[in-house]
C-alpha angles and dihedrals in degrees: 000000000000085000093051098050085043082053101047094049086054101058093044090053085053094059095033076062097043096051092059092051087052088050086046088052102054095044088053091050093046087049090054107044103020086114097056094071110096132203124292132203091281103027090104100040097055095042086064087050099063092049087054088057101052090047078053099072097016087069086046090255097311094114103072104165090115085061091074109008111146101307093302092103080073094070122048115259101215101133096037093060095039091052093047084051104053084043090076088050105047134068097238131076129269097264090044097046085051089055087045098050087039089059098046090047089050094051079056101062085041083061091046099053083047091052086049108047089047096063087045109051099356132259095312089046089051089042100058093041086051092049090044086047090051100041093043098109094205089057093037092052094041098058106059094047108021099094082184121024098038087053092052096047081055093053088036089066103037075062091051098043091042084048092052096046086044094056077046095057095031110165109022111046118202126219089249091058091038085061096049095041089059104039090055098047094044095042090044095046089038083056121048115348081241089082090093092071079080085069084052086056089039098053104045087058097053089043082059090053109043087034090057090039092046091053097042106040097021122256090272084072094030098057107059092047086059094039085052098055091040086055090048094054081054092089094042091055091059094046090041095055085046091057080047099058103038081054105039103024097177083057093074099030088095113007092226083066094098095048078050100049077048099053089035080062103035091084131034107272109178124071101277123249134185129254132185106261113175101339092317131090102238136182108258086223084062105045106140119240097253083068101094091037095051098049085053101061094038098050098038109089105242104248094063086042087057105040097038087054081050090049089053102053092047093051086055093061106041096055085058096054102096092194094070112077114275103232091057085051085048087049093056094045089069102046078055095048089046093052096038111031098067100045093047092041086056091039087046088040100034097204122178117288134194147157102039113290092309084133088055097060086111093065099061103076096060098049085055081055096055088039089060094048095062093045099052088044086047092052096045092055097052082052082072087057107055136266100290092054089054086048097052086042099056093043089064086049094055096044090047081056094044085058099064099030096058084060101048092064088036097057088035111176096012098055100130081068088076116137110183123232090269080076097045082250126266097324089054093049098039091094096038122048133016115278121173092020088154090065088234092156091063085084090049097044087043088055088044106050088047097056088055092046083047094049101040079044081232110173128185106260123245087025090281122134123262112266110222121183118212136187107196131055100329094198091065091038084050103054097038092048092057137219091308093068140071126193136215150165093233116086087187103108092005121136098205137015121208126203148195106223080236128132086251100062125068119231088238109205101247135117109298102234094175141003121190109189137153125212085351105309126102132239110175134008127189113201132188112226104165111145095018129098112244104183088183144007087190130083081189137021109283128231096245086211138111106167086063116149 
């Protein structure tokens, strides 16, 4: 028995280890390749966002253009405004500080899920969630480069691990999990108004709790316990609306904002547009309800969809097994809740949906979580077995890691583009689906294209500046093309014409200048069409925005 327990604390101080090497790893690779993201749709909107936030309280709340920017006053602008303001402290300039925090804030999450899954299945079972969660291109890509989504899936799942500690502790609530508790509701709140599917988590667990108790011990048991830990959030209400409101202002200015940040996105509330959805250009308005799922399976790498299903089942079964604590089973309930609620609720309401499942990061973590669970209970269960079963089980491991691994590097900055095997990766998904939506490769094709003007000592002619015509988002064109370029929509008198490899932009016969493309599709060109006629970049009319949402 003694050599068992030896044994088994053994083995948890191994993945304790390894999941700070994990942790070490990451940051190292973030330190190395921040700068290689470019600038997505929304990179420069929300850049000036963040400055307006911080003019907001610098002029002690005179300055009240954040209040009303675009629609961006609608969302928090956390990590905006913590960004803007890094970027005075750091050496590096503003696009590359917001890689650089994104990439900070998203190690945090990669810490949180750890720290979840751990309480929940112990250190290998928050090992393997927090290697799922690192590995999983769509979260690893997003969170260099999303300044909105990324940030939400963080806060998303402080909420979930300070809900978890807090059914743990019910009904007592120490100050630790208070802290969390209100960090993740205000941050997600203050984020995105989505943040409230964390009380329907919430709830159902307490519901659990106070439903079994009160079956068990009577309600007159049942009821102060409950009475006690709802005291005891009260604190953390309060905290968490004050985080709120530093991060999303408008939101406090009058206290009905936020029902009215939920009605403003209950419907669609941009011009539609249509985007490639399995192989068909569909309204965004329109997209079937299969749409969020499908994505799902096709853009998860295979070992986290298995073992995250796994995890589920399991999961099921465990919350209805009246012999394990029911706090633990609460726990769970809401890591379930957290990777189910928001994909049924879109499938049941069918909203619109667009640009991949960008709005689903959040979703991701749990799902690791879940993920976690089901290896460490796999691996548990070919112990029983003998030595050479654990060995065989943790080589598939390791080769269910390699997979998605070899792609991250592989796809390297665009990861967030991945499509699994299940797809026939992204070659298989390249005419079906959308893949580089957020228009990434125009910093590499604008590097590019310089270095070949630098090399051939090509300058614009008459001391103008070279007119470039680009179909994709032009801020982040703009700014990665430099001073000595000015975009336009307009290929007529342009010398060159630069292009996402999307549905929406034509191949124009002209001189290819530059290709970036990853595993044989292309994500960017660069003509030059100097001298040619171009009536059109566009197979369908564009969207003239960059500030979409």
């Amino acid at each position: 028995m003694g050599e068992l327990a030896q044994r088994s604390g053994s083995i948890d101080q191994i993945a304790d280890r390894t999941a700070v090497v994990v942790l070490a790893i990451v940051a190292v690779i973030a330190a190395l390749t921040f700068r290689d993201y470019g600038l997505g749709w929304d990179d420069f909107t929300h850049a000036q966002y963040g400055d307006l936030l911080l003019s907001f309280y610098g002029s002690g709340f005179a300055d009240k253009r954040a209040l009303s920017f675009v629609n961006l006053y609608m969302y928090g602008g956390g990590f905006d405004m913590a960004a803007a303001l890094i970027a005075k402290l750091l050496p590096f300039d503003l696009f590359e500080t917001r890689r650089l925090v994104g990439a900070m804030v998203g190690t945090i999450g990669l810490v949180a899920t750890w720290r979840t899954a751990r309480r929940l299945g112990g250190p290998v079972a928050g090992t393997l969630a927090l290697m799922l969660l690192a590995t999983a291109p769509l979260f690893f890509g997003h969170m260099f480069m999303n300044p909105k989504d990324a940030p939400f899936a963080v806060a998303m799942i402080l909420l979930v691990l300070g809900l978890v500690r807090g059914c743990e502790e019910y009904p007592r609530l120490g100050v630790a999990t208070a802290a969390i508790l209100a960090a993740g509701f205000g941050l997600s709140v203050g984020t995105r108004i989505m943040g409230v599917f964390g009380i329907i988590y919430g709830v159902a667990a307490l519901a659990m709790i106070f439903g079994t108790e009160t079956y068990r011990d009577g309600v007159a048991a049942a009821a102060p316990r409950l009475g006690r830990f709802v005291l005891a959030l009260i604190p953390v209400v309060v905290v968490a609306y004050a985080l709120m409101a530093l991060v999303w202002p408008w939101s406090v200015i009058d206290p009905l904002n936020p029902y009215r940040a939920v009605t403003y996105f209950s419907v669609f509330f941009e011009k539609p547009w249509k985007e490639m959805f399995d192989g068909a250009l569909v309204s965004v308005p329109d997209m079937p309800r299969s749409y969020v799922p499908t994505l799902f399976v096709l853009q998860t790498p295979t070992l986290m969809l298995t073992l995250a299903a796994v995890g589920m089942v399991g999961a099921a079964v465990a919350l209805v097994r009246s012999s394990l604590a029911l706090q633990w089973r609460a726990a769970l309930l809401v890591v379930v809740f957290a990777a189910v609620a928001p994909i049924v609720v879109t499938v049941i309401e069918r909203p619109a949906v667009y640009n991949g499942i960008r709005h689903f990061v959040f979703v991701i973590p749990p799902l690791a979580v879940l993920g976690g669970l089901a290896g460490a209970w796999l691996i548990e269960r070919a112990s029983r077995l003998g030595g050479s079963v654990v060995a065989v089980a943790l080589g598939m491991l390791a080769i269910g890691f390699l997979s998605p691994i070899v792609e991250l590097v592989r796809l390297h900055p665009y990861q967030y583009t991945f499509f699994n095997r299940i797809a026939g990766g992204i070659k298989g998904a390249d005419e079906r689906y959308m893949l580089d939506y957020w228009g990434l490769a125009f910093k590499q094709a604008s590097e590019e294209l310089r270095a070949k003007l630098a090399e051939t000592h090509e300058q614009p002619p008459g001391r103008r500046r070279w007119r470039i015509a680009v179909c994709g988002p032009h801020a982040p064109a703009e700014v990665a093309l430099g001073s000595q370029f000015l975009p336009t929509w307009d290929p007529k008198g342009a010398d060159f014409a630069m292009v996402l490899g999307e549905f929406y932009c034509a191949a124009i016969d002209a001189p290819v200048l530059v290709e970036v493309e990853r595993e044989g599709v292309v994500y960017a060109r660069v003509y030059d069409i100097r001298g040619r006629t171009v009536s059109s970049m566009f197979t369908i009319p564009p969207v003239e925005r960059d500030d979409k949402k």
